[in-house]
C-alpha positions as a printed Julia matrix, in Angstrom:
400×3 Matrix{Float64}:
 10.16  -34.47  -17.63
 13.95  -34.94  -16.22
 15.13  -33.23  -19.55
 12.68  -30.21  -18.66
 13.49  -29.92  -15.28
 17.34  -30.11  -15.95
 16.99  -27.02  -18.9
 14.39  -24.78  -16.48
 17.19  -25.04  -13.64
 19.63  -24.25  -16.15
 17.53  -21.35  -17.47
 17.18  -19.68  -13.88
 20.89  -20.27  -13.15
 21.74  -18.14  -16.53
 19.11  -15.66  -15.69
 20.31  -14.9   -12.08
 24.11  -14.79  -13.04
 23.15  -12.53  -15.6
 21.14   -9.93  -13.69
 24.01  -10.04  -11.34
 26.46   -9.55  -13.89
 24.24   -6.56  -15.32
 24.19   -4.52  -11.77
 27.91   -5.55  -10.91
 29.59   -4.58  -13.97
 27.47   -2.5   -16.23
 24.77   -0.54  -13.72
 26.21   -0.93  -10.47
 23.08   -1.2    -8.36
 24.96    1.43   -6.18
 23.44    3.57   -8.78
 20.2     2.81   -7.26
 20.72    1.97   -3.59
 20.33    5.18   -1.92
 22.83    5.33    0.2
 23.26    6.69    4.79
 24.96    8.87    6.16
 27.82    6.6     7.37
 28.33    5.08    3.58
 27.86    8.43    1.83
 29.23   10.92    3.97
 27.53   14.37    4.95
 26.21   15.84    8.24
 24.37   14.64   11.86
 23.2    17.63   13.76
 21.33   17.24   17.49
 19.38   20.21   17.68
 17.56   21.15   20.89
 15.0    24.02   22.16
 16.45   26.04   24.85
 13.17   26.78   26.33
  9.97   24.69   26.93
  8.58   23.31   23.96
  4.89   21.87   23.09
  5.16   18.74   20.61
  2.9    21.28   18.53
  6.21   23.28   18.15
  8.37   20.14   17.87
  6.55   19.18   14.86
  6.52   22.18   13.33
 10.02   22.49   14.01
 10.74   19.48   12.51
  8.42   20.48    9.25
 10.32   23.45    8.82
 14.12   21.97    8.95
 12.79   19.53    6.62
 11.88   22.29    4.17
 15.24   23.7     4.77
 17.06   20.25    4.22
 15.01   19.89    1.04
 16.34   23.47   -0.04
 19.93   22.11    0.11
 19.24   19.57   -2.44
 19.09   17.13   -0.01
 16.39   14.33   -1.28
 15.98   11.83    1.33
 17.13   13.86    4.57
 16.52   11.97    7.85
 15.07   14.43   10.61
 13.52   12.82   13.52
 12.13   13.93   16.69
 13.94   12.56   20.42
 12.59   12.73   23.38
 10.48   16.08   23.64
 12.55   18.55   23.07
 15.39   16.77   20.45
 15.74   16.56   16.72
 18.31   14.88   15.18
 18.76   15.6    11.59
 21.19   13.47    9.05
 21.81   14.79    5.75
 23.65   12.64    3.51
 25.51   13.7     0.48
 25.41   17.37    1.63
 28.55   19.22   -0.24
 28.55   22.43    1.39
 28.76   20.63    5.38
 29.25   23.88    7.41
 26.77   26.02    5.31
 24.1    23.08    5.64
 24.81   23.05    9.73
 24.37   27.1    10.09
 21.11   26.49    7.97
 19.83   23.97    9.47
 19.57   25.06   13.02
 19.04   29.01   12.29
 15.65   30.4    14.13
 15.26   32.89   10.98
 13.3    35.48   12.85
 12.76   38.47   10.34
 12.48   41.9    12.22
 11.5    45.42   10.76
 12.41   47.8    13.52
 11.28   51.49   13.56
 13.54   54.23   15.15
 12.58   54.11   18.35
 13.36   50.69   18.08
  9.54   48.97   18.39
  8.6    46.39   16.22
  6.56   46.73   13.07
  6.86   43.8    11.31
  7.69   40.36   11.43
  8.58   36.75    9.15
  4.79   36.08    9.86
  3.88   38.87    7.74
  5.7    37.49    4.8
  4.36   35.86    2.06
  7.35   35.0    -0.17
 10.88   35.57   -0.56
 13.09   35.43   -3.5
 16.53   36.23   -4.62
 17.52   38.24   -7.68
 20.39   40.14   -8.79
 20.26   44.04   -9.25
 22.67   45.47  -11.37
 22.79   48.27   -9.46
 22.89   46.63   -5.61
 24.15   43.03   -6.6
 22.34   39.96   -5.22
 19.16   41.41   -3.29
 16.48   39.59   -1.68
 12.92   40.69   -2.76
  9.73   40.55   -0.14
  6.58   40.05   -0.49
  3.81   40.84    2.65
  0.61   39.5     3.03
 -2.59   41.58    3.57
 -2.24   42.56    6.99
  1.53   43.29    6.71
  1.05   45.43    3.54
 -0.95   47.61    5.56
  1.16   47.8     8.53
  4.17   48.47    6.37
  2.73   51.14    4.62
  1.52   52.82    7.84
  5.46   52.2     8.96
  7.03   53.41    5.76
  4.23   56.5     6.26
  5.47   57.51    9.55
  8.62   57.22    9.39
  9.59   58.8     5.58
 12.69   60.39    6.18
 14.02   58.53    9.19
 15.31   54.59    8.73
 13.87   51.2     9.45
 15.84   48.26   10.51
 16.07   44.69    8.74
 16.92   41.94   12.12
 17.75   38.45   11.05
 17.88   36.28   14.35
 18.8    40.03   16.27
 21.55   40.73   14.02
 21.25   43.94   11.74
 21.29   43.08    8.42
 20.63   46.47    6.8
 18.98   50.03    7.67
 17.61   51.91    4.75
 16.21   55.04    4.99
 12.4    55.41    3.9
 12.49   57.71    0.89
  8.53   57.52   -0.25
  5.52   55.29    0.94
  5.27   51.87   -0.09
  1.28   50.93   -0.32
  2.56   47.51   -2.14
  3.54   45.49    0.42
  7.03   45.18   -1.49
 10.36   45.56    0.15
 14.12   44.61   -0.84
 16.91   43.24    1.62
 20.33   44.07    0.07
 22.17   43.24    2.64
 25.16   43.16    0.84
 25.09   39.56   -0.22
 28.42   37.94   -1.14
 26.6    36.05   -3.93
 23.72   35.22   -5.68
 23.6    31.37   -3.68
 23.91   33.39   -0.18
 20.86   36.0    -1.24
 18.99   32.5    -2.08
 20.03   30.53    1.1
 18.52   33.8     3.18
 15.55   33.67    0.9
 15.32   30.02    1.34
 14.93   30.19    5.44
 12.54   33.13    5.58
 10.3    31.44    3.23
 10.68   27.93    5.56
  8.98   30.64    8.53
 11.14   30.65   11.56
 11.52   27.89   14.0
  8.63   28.57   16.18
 11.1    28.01   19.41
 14.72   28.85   19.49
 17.37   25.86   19.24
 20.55   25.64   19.49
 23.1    22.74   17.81
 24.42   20.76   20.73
 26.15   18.4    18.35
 27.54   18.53   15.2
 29.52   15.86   13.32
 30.85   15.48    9.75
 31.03   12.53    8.03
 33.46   12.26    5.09
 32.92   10.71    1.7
 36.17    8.96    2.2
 35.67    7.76    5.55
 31.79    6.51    4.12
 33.71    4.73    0.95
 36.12    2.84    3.21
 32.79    2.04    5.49
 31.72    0.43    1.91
 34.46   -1.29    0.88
 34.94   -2.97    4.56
 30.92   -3.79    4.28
 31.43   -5.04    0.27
 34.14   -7.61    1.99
 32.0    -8.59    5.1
 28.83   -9.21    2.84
 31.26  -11.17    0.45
 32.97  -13.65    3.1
 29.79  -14.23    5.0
 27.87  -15.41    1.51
 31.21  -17.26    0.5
 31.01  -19.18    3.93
 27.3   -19.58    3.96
 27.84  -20.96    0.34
 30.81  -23.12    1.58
 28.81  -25.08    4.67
 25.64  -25.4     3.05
 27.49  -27.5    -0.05
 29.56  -29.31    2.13
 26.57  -30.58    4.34
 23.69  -30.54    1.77
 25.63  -31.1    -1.61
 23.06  -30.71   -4.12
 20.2   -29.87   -1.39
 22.65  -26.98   -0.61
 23.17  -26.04   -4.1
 20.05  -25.59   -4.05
 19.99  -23.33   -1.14
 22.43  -21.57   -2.53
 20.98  -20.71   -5.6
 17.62  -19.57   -3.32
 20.18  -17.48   -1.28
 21.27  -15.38   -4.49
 17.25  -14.96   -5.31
 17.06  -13.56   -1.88
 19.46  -10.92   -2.18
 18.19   -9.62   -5.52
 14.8    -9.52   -3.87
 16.21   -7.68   -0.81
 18.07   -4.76   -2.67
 14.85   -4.65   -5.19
 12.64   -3.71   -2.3
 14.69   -1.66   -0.99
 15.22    0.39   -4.57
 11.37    0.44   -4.78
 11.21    1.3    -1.32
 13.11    4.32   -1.89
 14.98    2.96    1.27
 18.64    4.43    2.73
 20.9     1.77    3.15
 23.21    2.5     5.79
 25.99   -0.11    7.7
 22.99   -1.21   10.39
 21.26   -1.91    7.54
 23.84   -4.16    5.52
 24.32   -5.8     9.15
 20.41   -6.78    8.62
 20.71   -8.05    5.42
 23.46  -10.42    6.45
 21.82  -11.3     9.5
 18.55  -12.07    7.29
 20.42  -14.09    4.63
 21.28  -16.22    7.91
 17.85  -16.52    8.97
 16.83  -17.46    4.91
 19.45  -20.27    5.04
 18.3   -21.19    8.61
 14.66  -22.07    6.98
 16.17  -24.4     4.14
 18.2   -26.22    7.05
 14.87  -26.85    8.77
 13.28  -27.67    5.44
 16.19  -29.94    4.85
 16.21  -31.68    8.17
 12.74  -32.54    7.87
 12.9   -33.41    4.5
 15.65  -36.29    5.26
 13.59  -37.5     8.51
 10.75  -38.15    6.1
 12.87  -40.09    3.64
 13.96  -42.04    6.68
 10.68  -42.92    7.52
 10.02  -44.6     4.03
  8.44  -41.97    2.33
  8.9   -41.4    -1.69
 11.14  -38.96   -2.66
  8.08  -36.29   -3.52
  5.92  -37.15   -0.49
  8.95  -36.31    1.72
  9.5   -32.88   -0.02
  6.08  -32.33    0.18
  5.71  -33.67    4.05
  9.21  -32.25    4.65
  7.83  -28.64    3.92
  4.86  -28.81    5.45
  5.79  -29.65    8.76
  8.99  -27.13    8.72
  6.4   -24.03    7.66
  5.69  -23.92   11.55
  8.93  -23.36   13.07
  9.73  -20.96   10.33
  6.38  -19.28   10.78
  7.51  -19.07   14.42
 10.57  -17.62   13.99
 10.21  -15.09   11.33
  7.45  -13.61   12.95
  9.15  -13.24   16.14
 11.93  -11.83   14.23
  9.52   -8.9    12.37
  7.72   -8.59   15.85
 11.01   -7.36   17.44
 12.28   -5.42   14.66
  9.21   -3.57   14.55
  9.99   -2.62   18.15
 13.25   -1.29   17.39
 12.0     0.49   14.59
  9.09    2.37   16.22
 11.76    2.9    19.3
 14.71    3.75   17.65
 16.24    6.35   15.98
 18.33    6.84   12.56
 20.66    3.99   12.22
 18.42    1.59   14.0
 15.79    2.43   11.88
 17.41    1.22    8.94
 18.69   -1.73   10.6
 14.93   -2.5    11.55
 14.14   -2.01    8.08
 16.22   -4.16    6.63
 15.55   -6.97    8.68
 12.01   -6.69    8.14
 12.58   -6.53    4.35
 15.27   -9.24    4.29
 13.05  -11.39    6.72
  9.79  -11.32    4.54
 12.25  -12.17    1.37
 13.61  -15.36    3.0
 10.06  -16.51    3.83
  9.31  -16.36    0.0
 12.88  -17.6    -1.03
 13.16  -20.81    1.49
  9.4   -21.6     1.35
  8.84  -20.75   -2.54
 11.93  -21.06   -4.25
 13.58  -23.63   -3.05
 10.71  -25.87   -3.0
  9.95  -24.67   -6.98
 13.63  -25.78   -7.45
 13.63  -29.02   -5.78
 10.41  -29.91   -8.49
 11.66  -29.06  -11.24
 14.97  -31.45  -10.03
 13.16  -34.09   -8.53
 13.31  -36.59  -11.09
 17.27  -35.72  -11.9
 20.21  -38.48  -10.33
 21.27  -35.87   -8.23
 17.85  -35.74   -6.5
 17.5   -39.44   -6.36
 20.48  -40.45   -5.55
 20.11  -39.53   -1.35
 23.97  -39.01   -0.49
 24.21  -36.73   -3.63
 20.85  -34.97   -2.73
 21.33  -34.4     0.89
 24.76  -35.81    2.03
């Protein structure tokens, strides 16, 4: 039994090192992580309507930048809705920051315009957009109507053969074409003069999102640098690595083997952390590595209970297994206790906050729920399959 238990710790020692070794120097599980704003770099715009807004039209608002961010090749953009007439809109990884801003918070209103100036159509009358190149006009934008807009344009295109109607985008003329036949098709082409085939598709891109159905303006827009995000990683990559080091450091010197132990539990924990938040499909931003740390503390906090009531029971004459056992069962309360006070509150912050809180909330709540199954699984699995080794029995070796 003491020759099994000795090879199974051995085994999950080798198995651990090795999966770390596998995402540290072969697949980084950077690779995987997706990563904030503040660690990757890209944009944080504070949009806001400049006239009263229904949360009907906030939401729909917020629908349609998400299309837009989606457009950019933006995966996982954060938009979020503040206060009742706020969105707040972090795209990470963005390349093209100034192009993705002027997207982002354009009202797209599409305009046909007859002479005298009245209008005929609008973006609601659109059914689809798309960009192609003409070899004749360059990069063109081609539109399709709907039903009731092929009708009204070719009632417009009717009445006014001969004379020219207006293209607005957002009140600015973006071309005038003079009506040469009648279009019964409910076709129409925006050449705009497009610099490129990308700009034809960006315009095509926000008419087919539908305009924003309030006007907003940007009253803040910041940039975030990739370098600036891989010096926040390199400073969090040397904060996560002291803080274990220590953690490691203290719980040896107190616990020896019982801290070993601990230890071993701890680097379990954090595999389990970054695994949910992989499968999670989770951004990971510097809030969020603060709540992993401050969750690895709480996991080591539980063993130090576990521990502590594991030496008052050997104290009290019990057998080495009955005090595990008794040791484990009467720590489960305060730990109960606590990590559900600690997911009660960070479920506050998360249905509160915003952004960066979010994630912090997230993490915690993650990184909480992983060192309930860590302290109160793992390290009790461990301290079986050891119990019958010197170290164990030996009390100043086992606990200090």
């Amino acid at each position: 039994m003491r020759g099994r238990g000795i090879i199974g710790l051995i085994v999950i020692v080798v198995v651990v090192a090795a999966i770390y070794g596998y995402f540290t120097a072969v697949s980084p599980i950077t690779n995987y992580v997706k990563e904030g704003l503040d660690l990757k770099g890209g944009v944080h715009v504070v949009l806001q309507a400049t006239k009263p807004a229904t949360h009907a039209d906030m939401q729909k608002a917020e629908t349609i930048i998400a299309y837009r961010a989606n457009k950019l090749g933006i995966s996982e953009p954060s938009i979020q809705l503040q206060g009742s007439n706020q969105i707040i809109v972090d795209l990470a990884g963005v390349k093209n920051q100034q192009q993705a801003i002027k997207m982002i918070g354009q009202t797209a209103q599409l305009e046909f315009k007859g002479p005298n100036g009245k209008v005929i159509l609008t973006g609601k009358d659109l059914t689809s957009a798309s960009a192609a190149l003409d070899q004749s006009q360059g990069p063109i934008v081609n539109l399709q109507f709907n039903a009731e807009g092929t009708k009204l344009f070719a009632a417009a295109t009717k009445q006014y053969i001969g004379q020219v109607i207006s293209i607005y985008l957002d009140n600015s003329l973006i071309e005038a074409p003079k009506v040469d036949s009648v279009i019964p098709n409910g076709q129409a082409m925006i050449s705009g003069g497009f610099s490129s085939l990308t700009q034809a598709q960006q315009t095509a891109d926000l008419l087919n999102s539908g305009a924003l159905p309030i006007p907003m303006r940007i009253i803040d827009a910041q940039t975030v640098s990739p370098t600036l995000g891989q010096d926040s990683i390199h400073a969090s990559a040397v904060a996560i690595l002291i803080a274990m080091a220590l953690i490691v450091l203290v719980m040896l010197g107190i616990y020896r083997y019982a801290g070993l132990i601990a230890d071993i539990a701890l680097a379990i924990y954090l595999l389990l952390v970054v695994g949910a938040l992989v499968a999670f499909g989770a951004v990971l931003t510097l809030p969020g590595i603060a709540g992993i740390i401050l969750s690895a503390a709480i996991a080591v906090d539980a063993n130090v209970i576990i521990f502590a009531r594991i030496r008052d029971e050997l104290r009290a004459g019990r057998t080495l297994g009955a005090a595990i056992d008794h040791g484990f069962k009467n720590a489960l309360r305060a730990i109960m206790d606590s990590n559900v006070s600690t997911v009660i509150a960070a479920a506050v912050l998360y249905y509160f906050g915003t952004g960066e809180v979010r994630g912090f909330a997230v993490t915690l709540i993650i990184g909480v729920l992983a060192s309930f199954v860590t302290a109160v699984g793992v390290t009790r699995y461990l301290l079986r399959l050891s119990e019958d080794t010197m170290l164990v029995r030996n009390q100043k070796l086992f606990l200090g």
